[in-house]
Each structure stands twice: as structure tokens, then as C-alpha cells.
N, C-alpha and C positions, 0 to 999 in steps of 0.2 A: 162633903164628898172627897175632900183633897184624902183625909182619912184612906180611902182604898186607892191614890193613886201615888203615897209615899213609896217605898223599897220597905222590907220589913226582915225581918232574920232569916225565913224558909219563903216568904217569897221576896229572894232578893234580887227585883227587878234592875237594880244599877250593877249586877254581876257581868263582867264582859262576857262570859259566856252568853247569859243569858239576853245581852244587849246585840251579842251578834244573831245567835238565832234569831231572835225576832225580826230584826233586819232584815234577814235571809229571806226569810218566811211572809212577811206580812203584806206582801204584794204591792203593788205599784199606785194602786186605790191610797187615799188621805180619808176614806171615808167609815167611818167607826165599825160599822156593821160589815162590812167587804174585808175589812181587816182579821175581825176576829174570826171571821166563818175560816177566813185562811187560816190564821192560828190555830183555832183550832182541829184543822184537817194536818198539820205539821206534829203538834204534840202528839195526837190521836197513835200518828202513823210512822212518823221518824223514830219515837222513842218506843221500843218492845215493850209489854205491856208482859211484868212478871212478879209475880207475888213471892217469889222466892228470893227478892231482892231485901226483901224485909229486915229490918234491924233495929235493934234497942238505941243502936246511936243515935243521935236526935240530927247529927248533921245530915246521915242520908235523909230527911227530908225536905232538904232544903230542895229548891227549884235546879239551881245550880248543878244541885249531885246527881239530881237525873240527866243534865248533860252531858257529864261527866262519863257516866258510866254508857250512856247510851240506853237502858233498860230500866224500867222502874215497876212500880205501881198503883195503883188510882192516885193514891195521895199527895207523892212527889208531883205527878202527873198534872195534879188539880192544879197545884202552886206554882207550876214552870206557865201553864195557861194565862193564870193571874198576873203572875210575873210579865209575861208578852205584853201581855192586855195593857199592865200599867205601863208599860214601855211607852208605849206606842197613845198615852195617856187616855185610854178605856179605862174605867174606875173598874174594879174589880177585889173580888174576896172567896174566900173557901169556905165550901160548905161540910159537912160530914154525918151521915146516918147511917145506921146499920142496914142492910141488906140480907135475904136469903137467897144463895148462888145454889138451883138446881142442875148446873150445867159446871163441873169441875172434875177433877183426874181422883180417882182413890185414893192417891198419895197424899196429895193436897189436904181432903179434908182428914184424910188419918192424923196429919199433921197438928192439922187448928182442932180436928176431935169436936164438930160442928160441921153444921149446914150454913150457919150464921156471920157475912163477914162483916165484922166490926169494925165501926171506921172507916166506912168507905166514903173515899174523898169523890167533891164536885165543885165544880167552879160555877160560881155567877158573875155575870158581867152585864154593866149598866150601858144598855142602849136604845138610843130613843125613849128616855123619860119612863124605863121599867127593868127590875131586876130579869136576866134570861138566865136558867141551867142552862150549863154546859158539861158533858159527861165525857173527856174525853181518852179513858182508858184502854178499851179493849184495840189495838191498831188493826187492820183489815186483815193481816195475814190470819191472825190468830182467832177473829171471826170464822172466817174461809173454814176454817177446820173445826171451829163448835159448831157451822152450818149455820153460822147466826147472819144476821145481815148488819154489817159494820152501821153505829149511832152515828146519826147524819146532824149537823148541826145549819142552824139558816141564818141564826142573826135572831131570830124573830120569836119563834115557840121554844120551850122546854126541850131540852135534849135527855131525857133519862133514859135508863137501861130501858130497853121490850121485856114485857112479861111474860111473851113468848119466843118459841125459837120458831122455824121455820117449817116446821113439820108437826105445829100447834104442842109442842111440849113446852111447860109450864118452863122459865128461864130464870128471870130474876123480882124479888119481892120487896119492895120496901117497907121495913118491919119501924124504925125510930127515926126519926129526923134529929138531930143532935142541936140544928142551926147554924147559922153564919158567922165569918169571923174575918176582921182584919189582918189577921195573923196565924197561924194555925197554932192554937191553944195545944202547946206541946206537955203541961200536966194531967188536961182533962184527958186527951189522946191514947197517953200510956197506961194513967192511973183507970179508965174503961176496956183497953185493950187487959188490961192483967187481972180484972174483975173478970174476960171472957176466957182468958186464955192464960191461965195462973199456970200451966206448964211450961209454957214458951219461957217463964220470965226465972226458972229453977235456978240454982247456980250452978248445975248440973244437966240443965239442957241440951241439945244435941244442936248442933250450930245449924240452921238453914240453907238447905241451896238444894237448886235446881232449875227445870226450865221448863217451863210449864209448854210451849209450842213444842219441844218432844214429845212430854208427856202425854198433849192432848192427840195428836198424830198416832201414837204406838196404841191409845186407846179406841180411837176410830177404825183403826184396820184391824183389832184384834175379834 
């Protein structure tokens, strides 16, 4: 088990950053389970939750650069969790599977040219003698506005996306489980991302950016 509670390259839990957040965050409990549910309502909701943050660099995935920047998504997201976790010595590792997102902005999937997001990161974390998902990407604002009901996490059960929204519209689907890892497999990651998404990776690609809690906003009121 010491395996998920060393520091590793993206999730670099001995980062000051990331040693202070966790501090901040992990509440006043010593108790494994009381800690993470806090963790994970900190990642969830301090860090924006933006797919337009994306990039070929391999360092934006570290744990780190979602602090950094302040916004990320799932996957930095998964690794800043794990990174907490092992702080705070919760054993902890990242998972990743493809997903089908029926709940996104035009632009977005004009973008990826898919329904399919690849690579969606999750965090596990070892408590009470059982691996638990923990999914903690989308932050509450950005629910609020897909009408979704922000992923509650307890300690205890499975935190995966709802496969509905709120208004019984079909939300999100999980199509491949990819599996777990001590490290986030930054070959597997790219070389399956460019299998999905072989436009993104052109030399002649158009550079990413945007904000998707715009986006989604200008789409609900239009």
C-alpha cells in the first residue's frame, strides 16, 4: 500500500502547493474518512472545473498545475484529490475511463467532434479496508447551470457521475473503464487521446481555450 502513498510526478503530493491546500482543506478530524469527504468537497469546488484547460503539455497534469492555475479538468482534478489524500496518508490512485457527456455546449463537442470524452479521470481512495470512487470534477457552480445536482461524496459508496439530469434527461454514460494507476500513465493517456482525437494533436491545430461556465450560461438562457 505504501505504493499509493509515495508523491509521484502528476500526483505530486510533497508539492507546497499542494501540501498547503490540503492543510487548508482537510479539516480538523485525524479521521481517514472525515478527511477525504472534506477533500474531496475542496477539489470538487475551489478548483473550476474547465475542459478548455486542456493541453499536450504533460506538466498541466500534474496535481500542482491545477493549483496553479486555479481551473482544470477531471484529470488534474482526479490527481490534486490523490495528491490530498496521500498527504494526509490516505492511500490513494487514479483511475480513467471513457465516458459519453450528453450534457455539453456546441462548441465543446464541435471541438473534440464527439459525444465521447476520453480519459476521464477518477480518483480511488483506500478507506476502511475497500477501494471508494471518487469523482470530483464538475464544482457546484457549474452543476447549478447544467441543472445537474453537484456528485456528493461520503467516504463510504461510489461517487460516479448520475446518468441523469434532473429533469430525467439521460447525462452521462460509462462506455470503457481503462483502470487504476499509481501514477497517471502519461503514454497510455496521450497515445488513446490521439487515437480519439487525431485533430487535436495536427501541427496545425487551432490552440484551445475557453470557458465552458460561459458557455454553458449563454446556452441555457438562449
Amino acid at each position: 500500500m505504501q505504493t499509493y502513498l509515495r508523491p509521484g510526478r502528476f500526483i505530486d503530493s510533497d508539492h507546497p502547493l499542494v501540501v498547503e491546500f490540503a492543510e487548508r482543506w482537510r479539516g480538523a478530524s485525524r479521521e481517514p474518512v472525515s478527511q477525504a469527504v472534506a477533500l474531496y468537497s475542496a477539489v470538487r469546488d475551489e478548483i473550476r472545473y474547465n475542459p478548455y484547460a486542456f493541453s499536450l503539455e504533460a506538466q498541466t497534469l500534474k496535481a500542482s498545475h491545477a493549483l496553479t492555475v486555479g481551473e482544470s479538468y477531471c484529470v488534474p482534478k482526479a490527481n490534486l484529490l490523490a495528491a490530498c489524500a496521500r498527504h494526509c496518508g490516505i492511500p490513494a490512485r487514479i483511475g480513467l475511463a471513457d465516458v459519453r457527456n450528453h450534457l455539453s455546449t456546441p462548441r465543446l463537442l464541435e471541438l473534440l467532434r464527439s459525444e465521447v470524452f476520453a480519459m476521464h479521470g477518477y480518483t480511488e481512495l483506500y478507506l476502511d479496508g475497500r477501494w471508494v470512487k471518487a469523482t470530483p470534477a464538475f464544482n457546484e457552480a457549474l452543476c447549478r447551470v447544467f441543472k445537474v445536482a453537484p456528485l456528493e461524496f461520503d467516504g463510504v459508496h461510489d461517487s460516479v457521475f448520475h446518468p441523469y439530469n434532473e429533469r430525467g434527461e439521460r447525462y452521462m454514460e460509462y462506455l470503457q473503464d481503462h483502470g487504476q494507476f499509481e501514477d497517471l500513465p502519461e503514454q497510455l493517456f496521450f497515445a488513446h487521446l490521439r487515437d480519439c482525437y487525431p485533430h487535436l494533436f495536427e501541427a496545425d491545430a487551432a490552440s484551445i481555450s475557453g470557458d465552458l461556465h460561459a458557455e454553458a450560461a449563454t446556452v441555457r438562457t438562449e
